[in-house]
N, C-alpha and C positions, 0 to 999 in steps of 0.2 A: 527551470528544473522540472521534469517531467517525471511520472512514476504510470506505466500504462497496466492496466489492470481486467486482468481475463479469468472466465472459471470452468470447470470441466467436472463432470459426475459420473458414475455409474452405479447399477445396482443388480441389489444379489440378492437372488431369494433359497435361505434355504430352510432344506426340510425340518421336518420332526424331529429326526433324529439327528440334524445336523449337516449332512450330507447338500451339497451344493446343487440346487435343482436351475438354476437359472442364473448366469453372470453376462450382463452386458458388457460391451464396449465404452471406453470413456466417450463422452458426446460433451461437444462446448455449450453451455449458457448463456442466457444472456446478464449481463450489465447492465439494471436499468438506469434510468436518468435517477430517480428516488435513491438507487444503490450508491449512484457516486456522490448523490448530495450528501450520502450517510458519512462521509469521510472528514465531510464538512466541522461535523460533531452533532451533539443535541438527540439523537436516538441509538442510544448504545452504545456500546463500547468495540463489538466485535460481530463482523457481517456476520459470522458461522456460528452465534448462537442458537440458530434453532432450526432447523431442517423440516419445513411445510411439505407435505403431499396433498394434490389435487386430482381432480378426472374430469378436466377441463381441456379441449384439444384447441381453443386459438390461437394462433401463430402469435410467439414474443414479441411483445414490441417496447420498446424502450420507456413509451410512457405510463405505461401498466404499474399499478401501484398493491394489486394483488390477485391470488389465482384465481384462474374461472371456476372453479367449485370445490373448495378446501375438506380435506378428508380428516386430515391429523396434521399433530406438529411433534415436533420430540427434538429436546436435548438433554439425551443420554449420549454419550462420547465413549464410544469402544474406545479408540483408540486415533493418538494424532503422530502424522510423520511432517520431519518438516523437512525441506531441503533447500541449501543456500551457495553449495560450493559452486565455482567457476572452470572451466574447462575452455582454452582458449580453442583449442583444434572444434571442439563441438560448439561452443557458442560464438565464437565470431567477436560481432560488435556487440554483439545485446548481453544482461546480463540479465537470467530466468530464474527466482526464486518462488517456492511454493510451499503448501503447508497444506496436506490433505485431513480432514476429519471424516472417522467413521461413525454414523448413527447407526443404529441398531431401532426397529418397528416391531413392537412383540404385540399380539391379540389382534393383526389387522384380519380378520376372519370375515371373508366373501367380501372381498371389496376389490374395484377394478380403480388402478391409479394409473393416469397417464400423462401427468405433471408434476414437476417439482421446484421448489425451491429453497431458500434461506433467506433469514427472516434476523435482524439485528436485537429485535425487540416484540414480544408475544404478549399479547393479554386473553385472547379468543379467536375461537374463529372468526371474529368481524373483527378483531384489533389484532394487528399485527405489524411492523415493518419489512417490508418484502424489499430487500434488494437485489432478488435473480429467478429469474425464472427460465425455467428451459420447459420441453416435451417432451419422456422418454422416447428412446431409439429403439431399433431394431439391429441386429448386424449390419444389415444393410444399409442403416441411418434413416431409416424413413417413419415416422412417429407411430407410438405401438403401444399397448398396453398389457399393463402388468396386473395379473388376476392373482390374489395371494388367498391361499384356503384356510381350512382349519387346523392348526398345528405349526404355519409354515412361518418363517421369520422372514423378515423384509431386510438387508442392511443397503446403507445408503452410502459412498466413497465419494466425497464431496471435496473438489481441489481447488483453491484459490492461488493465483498465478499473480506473478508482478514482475513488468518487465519494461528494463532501463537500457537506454540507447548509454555506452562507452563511446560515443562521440563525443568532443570537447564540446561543446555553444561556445559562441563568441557577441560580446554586441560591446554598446558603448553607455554609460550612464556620465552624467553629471553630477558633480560635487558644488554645491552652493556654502560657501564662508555665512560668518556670520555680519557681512560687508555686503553681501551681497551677490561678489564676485564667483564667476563659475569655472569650475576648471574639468575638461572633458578625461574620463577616462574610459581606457578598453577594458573589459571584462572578460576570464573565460571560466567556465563552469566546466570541474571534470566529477564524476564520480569519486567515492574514497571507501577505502576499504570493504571491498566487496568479494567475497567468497570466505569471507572470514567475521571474529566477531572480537575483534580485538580492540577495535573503538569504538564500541555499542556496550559491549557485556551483556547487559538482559535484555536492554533492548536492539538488540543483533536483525540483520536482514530475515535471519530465518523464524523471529519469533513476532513480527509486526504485522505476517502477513493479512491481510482483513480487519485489522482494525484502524481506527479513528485517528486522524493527523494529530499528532502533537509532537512536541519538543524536548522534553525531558530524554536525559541520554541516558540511562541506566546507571553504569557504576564512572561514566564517561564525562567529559565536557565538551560544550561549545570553545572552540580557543583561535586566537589572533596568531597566525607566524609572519615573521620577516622575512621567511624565504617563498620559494615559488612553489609550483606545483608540483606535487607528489603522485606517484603511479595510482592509479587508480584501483589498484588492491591496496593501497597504506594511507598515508598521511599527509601532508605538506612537508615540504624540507625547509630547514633553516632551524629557529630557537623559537618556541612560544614568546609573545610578548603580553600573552592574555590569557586566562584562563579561566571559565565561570564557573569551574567547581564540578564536585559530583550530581548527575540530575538535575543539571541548574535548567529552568523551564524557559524560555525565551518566549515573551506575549506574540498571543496570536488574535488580529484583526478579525471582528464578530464576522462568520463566516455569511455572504449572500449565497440564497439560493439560485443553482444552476450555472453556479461562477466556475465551479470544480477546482480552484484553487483557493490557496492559504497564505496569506501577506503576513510576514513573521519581521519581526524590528528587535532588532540589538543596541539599548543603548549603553555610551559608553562618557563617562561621566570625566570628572577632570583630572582622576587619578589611575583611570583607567587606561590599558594599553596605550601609552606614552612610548613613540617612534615611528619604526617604518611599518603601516601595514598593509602588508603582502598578499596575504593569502589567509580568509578564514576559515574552517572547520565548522561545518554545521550538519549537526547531526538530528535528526529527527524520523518519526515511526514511517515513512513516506520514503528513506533514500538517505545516506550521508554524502555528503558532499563538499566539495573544496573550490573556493571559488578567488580566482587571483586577480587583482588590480594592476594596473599599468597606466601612467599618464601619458596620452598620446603625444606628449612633447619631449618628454627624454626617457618614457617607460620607466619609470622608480613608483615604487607603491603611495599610499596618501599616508602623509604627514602631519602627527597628530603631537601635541606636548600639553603640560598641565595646565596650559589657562584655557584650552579647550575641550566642549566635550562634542560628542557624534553621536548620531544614527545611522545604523547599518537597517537595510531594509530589504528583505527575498522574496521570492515567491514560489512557492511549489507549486503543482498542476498537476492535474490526474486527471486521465481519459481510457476510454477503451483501447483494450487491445487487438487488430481485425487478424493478426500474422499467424502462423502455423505457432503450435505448442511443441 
C-alpha cells in the first residue's frame, strides 16, 4: 500500500497598501529523504508547520537537511484550503488530494529571498526540521529572487499533494497455524472511500494531508467483513464481523530510518472476529484501504473460531511523487 507525496508553492508580494505587486507561478519542491522519514514520526506532528525563507541558491537535493542561508521562519496561517473530491473523467487511475496553506511574512524590510521551505519542527535558525526545499521561480521557471522593501508584505501559498494509484495490487502471503502448518493465500489491495469522508470523519483524506502516519480513525473504525471488495469510493461488501470501535489505534512497529514505511499488526484475540475473514477495512492518516483474502485452493477467506486467536499485519509506504500535478 503506497501513498506518493509531492508539494508545490508560490508567492506573492504585496504592497503597502495592499495591492498585488508580484505573484509567481506554482513551482514543484522538493521532498527530501529527512521530509519522508518525518512521516515516520518522532519530529512533529505536521510537515506545514512553519514555512522557512533562505537566499541560498544550490540546487535541492534530497539529502539536504536544511537551507543554504535561512532568513526567517513563520507560522502564521492566513488561511487553509483543502481538497479531496475524485473526478473520474479528470483523474483516471490516480487519486490527487491536497491541502494548501497560506503564510503571511510582515517586517521582511531589504532582504533578498531566493529559497524556501517547511519545516515540521522550529527552535532557531540552527534548529529546525526541514522537510522541503525548493528555489523560487521566475515565469519562465528558472530560479530568481524575491527583493521585498519597506512596507511590502511577502505571502507564501504552500501545497502539499498525495497521490494513490486506484489500481488493485495483488500478491500472495502465507498463513502459519498454530501446528505449524502453512496455507498460501492471494491477496488484493484496493483503495476505500476516496473522494469522500464518510469512513474517516475527522480524520478524512482531506484533512491528513502532511502529517505523521498513524492509525486512529476519527469518529470511524478498523473492521473485519465477510464479503469482498468494495468500490473503491465506499467500503467492503457483505456484514462486519469485527469492529475496533471509534478511534481505535492499531500499534505501529518503531519506525527505521529511511525505510519510508509503516508495519501496522491487528491482533485479534479468541473472542474476536469469529468466522469468515474476507476483507478488512484499514483506515489510517496515510490512505484507507481494503484489503481481501482468498485461499489459493478453493478462494474462501481465513477461517478463524474461539479457540483461536490472529495477527493481521500491513504495511504502508510512501515515496515521492516525479508525475505531472
Amino acid at each position: 500500500m503506497l501513498a506518493q507525496m509531492a508539494g508545490e508553492f508560490r508567492c506573492i508580494v504585496k504592497n503597502a497598501d495592499g495591492t498585488t505587486k508580484v505573484r509567481h507561478r506554482f513551482s514543484k519542491n522538493l521532498i527530501l529523504n529527512q521530509g519522508l522519514d518525518y512521516f515516520g514520526g518522532g519530529n512533529g506532528t505536521d510537515m506545514r508547520a512553519h514555512c522557512l525563507l533562505g537566499s541560498g541558491n544550490s540546487i535541492p537535493a534530497p539529502t539536504q537537511t536544511s537551507l543554504d542561508d535561512f532568513i526567517a521562519a513563520n507560522n502564521s496561517i492566513l488561511a487553509v484550503t483543502n481538497s479531496h473530491d475524485y473526478d473520474a473523467a479528470r483523474d483516471g487511475d490516480l487519486y490527487k488530494n491536497s491541502s494548501t496553506y497560506t503564510y503571511q511574512f510582515l517586517n521582511l524590510e531589504s532582504v533578498n529571498i531566493s529559497e524556501i521551505g517547511l519545516a515540521s519542527q522550529y527552535g532557531s535558525a540552527n534548529e529546525y526540521y526541514l522537510c522541503t526545499r525548493a528555489l523560487i521561480k521566475d515565469v519562465n521557471g528558472a530560479p530568481t529572487t524575491i527583493s521585498i522593501n519597506e512596507g511590502e508584505t511577502l505571502q507564501v501559498q504552500y501545497k502539499i499533494w498525495r497521490v494513490f494509484s486506484l489500481i488493485d495490487k495483488t500478491g500472495k502471503i502465507n498463513l502459519t497455524d498454530g501446528d505449524g502448518v502453512s496455507t498460501e493465500y492471494n491477496y488484493t489491495v484496493r483503495m476505500a472511500g476516496v473522494g469522500g469522508t464518510s469512513l474517516g470523519g475527522s480524520n478524512s483524506y482531506k484533512n491528513d494531508v502532511g502529517e505523521v502516519i498513524r492509525t486512529n480513525a476519527g469518529n470511524a473504525g478498523h473492521a473485519i467483513y465477510n464479503g469482498s471488495l468494495g468500490d473503491f469510493t465506499a467500503s467492503p461488501n457483505g456484514s462486519s464481523i469485527w469492529y475496533a470501535g471509534d478511534g481505535r489505534t492499531l500499534p505501529i512497529d518503531t519506525y527505521v530510518q529511511g525505510s519510508y514505511k509503516a508495519v501496522i499488526r491487528c491482533a485479534l484475540p479468541l473472542d474476536a472476529a469469529n468466522g469468515i475473514i474476507k476483507t478488512f477495512l484499514l483506515l489510517t492518516s496515510m490512505g484507507f484501504f481494503q484489503i481481501e483474502y482468498s485461499k489459493v485452493s478453493d478462494n474462501s477467506g481465513i477461517s478463524k473460531n474461539n479457540t483461536q486467536v490472529a495477527e493481521l499485519v500491513f504495511e504502508v509506504s510512501w515515496g515521492r511523487y516525479e508525475g505531472e500535478l
